[in-house]
C-alpha positions as CSV (number, residue, x, y, z in Angstrom):
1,X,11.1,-13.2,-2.5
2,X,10.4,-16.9,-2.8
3,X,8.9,-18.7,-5.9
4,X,5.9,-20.4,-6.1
5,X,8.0,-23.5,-6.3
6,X,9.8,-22.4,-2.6
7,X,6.1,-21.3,-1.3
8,X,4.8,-24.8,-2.2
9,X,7.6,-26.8,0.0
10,X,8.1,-24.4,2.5
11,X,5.2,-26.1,4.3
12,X,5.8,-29.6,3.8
13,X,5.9,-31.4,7.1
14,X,3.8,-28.6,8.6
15,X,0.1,-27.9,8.9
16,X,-0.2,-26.4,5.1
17,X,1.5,-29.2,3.7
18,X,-0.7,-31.8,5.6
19,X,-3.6,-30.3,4.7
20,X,-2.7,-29.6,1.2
21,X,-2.6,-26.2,0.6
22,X,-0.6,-24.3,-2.7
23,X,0.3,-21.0,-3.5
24,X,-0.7,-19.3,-6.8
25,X,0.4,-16.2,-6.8
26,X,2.8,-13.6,-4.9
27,X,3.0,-10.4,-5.5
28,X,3.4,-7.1,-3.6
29,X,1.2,-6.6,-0.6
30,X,-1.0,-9.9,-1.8
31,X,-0.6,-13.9,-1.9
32,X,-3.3,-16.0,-2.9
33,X,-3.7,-20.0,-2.0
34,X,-5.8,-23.1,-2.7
35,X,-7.1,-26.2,-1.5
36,X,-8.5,-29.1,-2.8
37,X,-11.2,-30.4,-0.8
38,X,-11.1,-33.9,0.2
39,X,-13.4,-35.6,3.2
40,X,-10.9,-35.3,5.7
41,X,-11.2,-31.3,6.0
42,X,-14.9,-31.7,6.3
43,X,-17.1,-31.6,9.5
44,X,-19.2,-34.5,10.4
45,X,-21.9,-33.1,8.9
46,X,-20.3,-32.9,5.3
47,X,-19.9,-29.5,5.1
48,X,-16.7,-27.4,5.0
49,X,-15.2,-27.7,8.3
50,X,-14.5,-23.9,9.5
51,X,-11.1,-25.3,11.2
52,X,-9.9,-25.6,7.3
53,X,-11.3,-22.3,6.2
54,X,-9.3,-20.4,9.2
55,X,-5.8,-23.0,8.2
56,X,-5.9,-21.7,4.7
57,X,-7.0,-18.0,5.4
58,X,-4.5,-18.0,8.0
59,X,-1.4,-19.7,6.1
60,X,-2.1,-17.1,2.9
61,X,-2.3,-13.9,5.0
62,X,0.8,-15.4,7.4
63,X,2.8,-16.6,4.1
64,X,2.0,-12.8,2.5
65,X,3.6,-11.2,6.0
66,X,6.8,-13.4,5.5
67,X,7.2,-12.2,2.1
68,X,6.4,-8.4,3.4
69,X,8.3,-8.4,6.5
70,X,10.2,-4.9,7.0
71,X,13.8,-4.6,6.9
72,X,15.6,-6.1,10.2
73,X,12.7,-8.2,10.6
74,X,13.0,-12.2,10.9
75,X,9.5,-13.7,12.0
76,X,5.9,-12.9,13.0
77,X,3.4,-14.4,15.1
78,X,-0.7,-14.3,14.8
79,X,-2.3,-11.7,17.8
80,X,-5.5,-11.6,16.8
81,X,-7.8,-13.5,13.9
82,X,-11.5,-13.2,13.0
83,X,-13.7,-15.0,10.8
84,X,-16.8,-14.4,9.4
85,X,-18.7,-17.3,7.9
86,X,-20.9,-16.5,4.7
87,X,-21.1,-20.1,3.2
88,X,-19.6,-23.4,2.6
89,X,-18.6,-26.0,-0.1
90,X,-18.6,-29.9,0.2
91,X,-16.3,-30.7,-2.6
92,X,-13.9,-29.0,-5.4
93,X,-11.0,-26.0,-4.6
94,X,-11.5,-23.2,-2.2
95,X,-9.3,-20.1,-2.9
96,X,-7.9,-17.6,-0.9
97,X,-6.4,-13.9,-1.5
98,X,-4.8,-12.1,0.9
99,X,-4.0,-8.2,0.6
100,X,-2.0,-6.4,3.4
101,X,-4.2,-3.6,4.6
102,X,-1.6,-1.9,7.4
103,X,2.3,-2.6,7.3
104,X,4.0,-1.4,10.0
105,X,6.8,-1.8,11.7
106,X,5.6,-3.3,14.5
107,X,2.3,-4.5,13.5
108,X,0.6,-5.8,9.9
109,X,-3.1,-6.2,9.1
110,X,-4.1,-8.7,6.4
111,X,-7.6,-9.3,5.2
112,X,-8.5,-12.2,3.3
113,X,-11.1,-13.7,1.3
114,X,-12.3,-17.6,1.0
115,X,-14.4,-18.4,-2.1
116,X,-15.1,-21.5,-4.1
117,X,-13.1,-21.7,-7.1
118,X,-15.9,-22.6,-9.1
119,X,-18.7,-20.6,-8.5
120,X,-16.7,-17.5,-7.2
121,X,-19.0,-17.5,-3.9
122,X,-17.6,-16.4,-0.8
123,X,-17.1,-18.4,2.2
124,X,-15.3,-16.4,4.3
125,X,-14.2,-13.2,5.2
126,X,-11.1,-13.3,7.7
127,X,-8.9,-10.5,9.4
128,X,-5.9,-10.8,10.9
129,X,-3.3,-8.9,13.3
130,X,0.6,-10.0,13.4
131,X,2.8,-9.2,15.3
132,X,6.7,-8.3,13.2
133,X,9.5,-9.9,15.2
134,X,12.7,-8.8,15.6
135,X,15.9,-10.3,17.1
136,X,17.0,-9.5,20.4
């Protein structure tokens, strides 16, 4: 199990670092994230781009299936991802907590949750399918 510390820098160089997002908490079967918003991760229109809500959902619940991979196992890869849209933010933190709802051997189902960090409004719901690796 990595620290928060190892979490933080294991994306540096890599899309979660660019875009800035931090883990806040690990524990069994769940890892949560932020972001800070900034204009760069927003659509032309000023709102939220939904590009960013899908990077952070999609780090936390891949970052919570490295830290739950089974025994043996040495990777994972994304199958499937959905995303349903609620609401948005233009500035502040956006959160994320992801929960492992299926760990299998072969397959692991995370669900996740975006919500401003302020107000505690949802953003985004977000589901996703990996797929556990294994050497050859």
């Amino acid at each position: 199990m990595r620290t928060l510390e190892e979490w933080n820098t294991f994306g540096q160089g890599k899309l979660p670092g660019l875009i800035g997002i931090r883990v806040t908490r690990v524990a069994a079967g769940v890892l949560e994230a932020e972001l800070p918003l900034r204009p760069e991760l927003l659509a032309p229109n000023g709102f939220l781009h939904a590009a960013t809500v899908v990077a952070l959902a999609d780090t936390t619940c891949g970052y919570g299936t490295i830290d739950n991979l089974p025994e043996g196992a040495t990777s994972f890869t994304t199958i499937e991802l959905k995303s349903n849209f609620l609401g948005t933010a233009r500035e502040g933190l956006v959160a994320c907590t992801a929960t492992l709802t299926h760990g299998g051997r072969t397959t692991q189902i995370w669900d996740a949750t975006v919500r401003d960090a302020a107000t505690g409004k949802t953003i985004a719901l977000f589901r996703c399918t990996q797929l556990i690796l294994y050497p050859r």
